[in-house]
N, C-alpha and C positions, 0 to 999 in steps of 0.2 A: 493822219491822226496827230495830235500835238497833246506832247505830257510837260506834266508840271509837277514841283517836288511838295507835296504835301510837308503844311506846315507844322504837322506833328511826329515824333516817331511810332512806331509800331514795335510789339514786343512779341515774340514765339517762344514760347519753350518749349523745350527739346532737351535732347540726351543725346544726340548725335547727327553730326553732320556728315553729307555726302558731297564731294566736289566731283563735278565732271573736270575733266581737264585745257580739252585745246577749249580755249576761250572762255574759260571760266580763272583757270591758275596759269597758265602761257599762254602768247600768242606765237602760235607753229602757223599760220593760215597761210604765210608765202610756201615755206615748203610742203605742205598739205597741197595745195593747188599747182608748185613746178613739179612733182613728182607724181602725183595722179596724170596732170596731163602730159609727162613723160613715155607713164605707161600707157597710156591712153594710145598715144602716137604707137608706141612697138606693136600694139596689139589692133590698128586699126579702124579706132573708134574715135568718134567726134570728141576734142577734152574736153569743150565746156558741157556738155551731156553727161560726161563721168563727174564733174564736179558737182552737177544742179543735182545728183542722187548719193553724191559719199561723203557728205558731211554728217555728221553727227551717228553715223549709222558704223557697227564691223564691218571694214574693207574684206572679209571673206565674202560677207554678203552683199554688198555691193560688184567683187567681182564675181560670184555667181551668176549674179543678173547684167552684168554685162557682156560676159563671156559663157556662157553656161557648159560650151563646148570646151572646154579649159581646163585640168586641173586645178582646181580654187585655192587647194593647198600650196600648190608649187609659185600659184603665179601671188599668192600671199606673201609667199619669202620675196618675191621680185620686190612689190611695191612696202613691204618693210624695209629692204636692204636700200631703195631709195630716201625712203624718209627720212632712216637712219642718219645717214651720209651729207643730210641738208639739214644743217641748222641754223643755216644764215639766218637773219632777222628774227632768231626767236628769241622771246623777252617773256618773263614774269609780267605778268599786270596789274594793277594801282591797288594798294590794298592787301593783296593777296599776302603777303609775309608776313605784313601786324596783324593779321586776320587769323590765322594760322598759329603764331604767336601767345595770341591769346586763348586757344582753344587746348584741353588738356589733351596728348597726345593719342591717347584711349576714347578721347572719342570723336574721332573723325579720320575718312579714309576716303580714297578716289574711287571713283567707280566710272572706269570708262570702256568709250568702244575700239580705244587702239590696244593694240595686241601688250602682253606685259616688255616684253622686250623694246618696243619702241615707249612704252607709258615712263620707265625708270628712267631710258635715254633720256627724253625728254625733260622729263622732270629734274634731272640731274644739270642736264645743260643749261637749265633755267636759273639753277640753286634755288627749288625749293625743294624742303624737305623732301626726303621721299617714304612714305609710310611701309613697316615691314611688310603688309598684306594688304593688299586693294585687290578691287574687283576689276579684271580687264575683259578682252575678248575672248581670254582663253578660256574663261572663268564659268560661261553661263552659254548657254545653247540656244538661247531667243537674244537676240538684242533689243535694243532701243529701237522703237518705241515700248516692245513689251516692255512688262514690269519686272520681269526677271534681275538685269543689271540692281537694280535698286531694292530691291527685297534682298537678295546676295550681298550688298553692300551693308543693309539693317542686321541682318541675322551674322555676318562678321563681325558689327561690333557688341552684338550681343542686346541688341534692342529689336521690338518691334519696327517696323516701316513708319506707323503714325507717330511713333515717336522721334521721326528724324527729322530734317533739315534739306533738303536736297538743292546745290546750286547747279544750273545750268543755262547755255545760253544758246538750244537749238529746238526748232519743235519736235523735236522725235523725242529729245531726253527729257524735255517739261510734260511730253505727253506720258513718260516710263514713269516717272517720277511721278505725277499725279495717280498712274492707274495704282501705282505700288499703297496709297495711300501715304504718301509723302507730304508734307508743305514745299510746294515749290515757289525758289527765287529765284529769277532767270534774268539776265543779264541782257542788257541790247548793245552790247559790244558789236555781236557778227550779224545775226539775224533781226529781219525785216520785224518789227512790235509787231504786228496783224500775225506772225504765223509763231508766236508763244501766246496764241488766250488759253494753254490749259495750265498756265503757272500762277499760285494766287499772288503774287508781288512783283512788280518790276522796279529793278537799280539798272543806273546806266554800270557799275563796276562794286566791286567791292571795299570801296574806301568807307569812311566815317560807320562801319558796323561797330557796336559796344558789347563785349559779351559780358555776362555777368554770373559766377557759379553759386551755385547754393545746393542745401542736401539732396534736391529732386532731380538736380541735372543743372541746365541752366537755361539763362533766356541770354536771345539774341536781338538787339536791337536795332533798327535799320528807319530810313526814310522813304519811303519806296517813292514810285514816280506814278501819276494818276493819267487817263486821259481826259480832255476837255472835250 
């Protein structure tokens, strides 16, 4: 598939945005991938099999389904306290701070599937802000793909789901984000374009967005990317 930046921009309005995190506001994916298939190895299981299922998804449920014989809680704490501990090459990504910058503090928040202890670490290591209250995995009892994360993220900031914004760059969180009745824009930073068709916009990152506020909320402006 080959994209192209459409020569016009595109305009959404909204009342609230939702950011996932690894690979939407940091990139963690070196330590996400040295420390899965760390655990991987203690626990006997092939790492690139734990990796092609723990992206975008809660590592509880992920190690569920890899270990089922396992307490999922205990071995939670293992592969948190790895995470933790690695933050080599983790960087903010293009955009994300004038993005952010521009958006009024009230209304926008994370909503992701790493646990909240590792989501602040994170986020803190990066310097970006880190919002009082986001949605993590401690947060909602379905993950991504359900719609749960992202309904929990709309109804914290005090807005309906169709009235948000949702960024993400994995198929499982443009599939939450869509079911939630979301506008999803998802990002081809990490994942392959063919496995985000349920997001209605693709950027390759979040640079040149324009936001704009007014009495209803506001609109966000973008380029997105087409296929030919």
């Amino acid at each position: 598939m080959v994209l192209s930046v459409l020569s016009s921009p595109v305009s959404i309005r909204c009342k609230g945005v939702l950011f996932d995190m690894d690979g939407i506001l940091v990139s963690s994916l070196g330590s996400v991938e040295r420390s899965w298939s760390k655990w991987a190895r203690l626990r006997g299981i092939d790492p690139q099999h734990s990796l092609r299922i723990a992206h975008g998804r809660r590592a509880i449920d992920t190690l569920a389904e890899l270990r089922p014989d396992l307490d999922s809680e205990a071995e939670l704490k293992v592969i948190e306290d790895l995470e933790i501990a690695d933050n080599e090459g983790l960087t903010v990504l293009p955009g994300v701070l004038e993005l952010l910058s521009a958006l009024p503090r009230d209304r926008w928040t994370v909503v992701t599937s790493a646990t909240e202890r590792l989501a602040r670490a994170r986020l803190a290591a990066g310097g970006v802000p880190v919002p009082e209250c986001l949605v993590t995995a401690n947060h909602v009892t379905r993950g991504k793909p359900h719609p749960e994360p992202f309904q929990a993220g709309a109804a914290l900031l005090g807005f309906a789901p169709e009235e948000c914004v949702v960024f993400e760059d994995s198929s499982s969180g443009a599939k939450a984000g869509r079911a939630a009745g979301c506008i999803v824009v998802a990002t081809t930073f990490s994942h392959p374009v063919e496995t985000l068709d349920a997001a209605h916009y693709l950027v390759n990152d979040l640079t040149g967005f324009r936001v704009q506020l007014d009495d209803d909320g506001m609109v966000l402006q973008l380029t997105p990317l087409t296929a030919d």
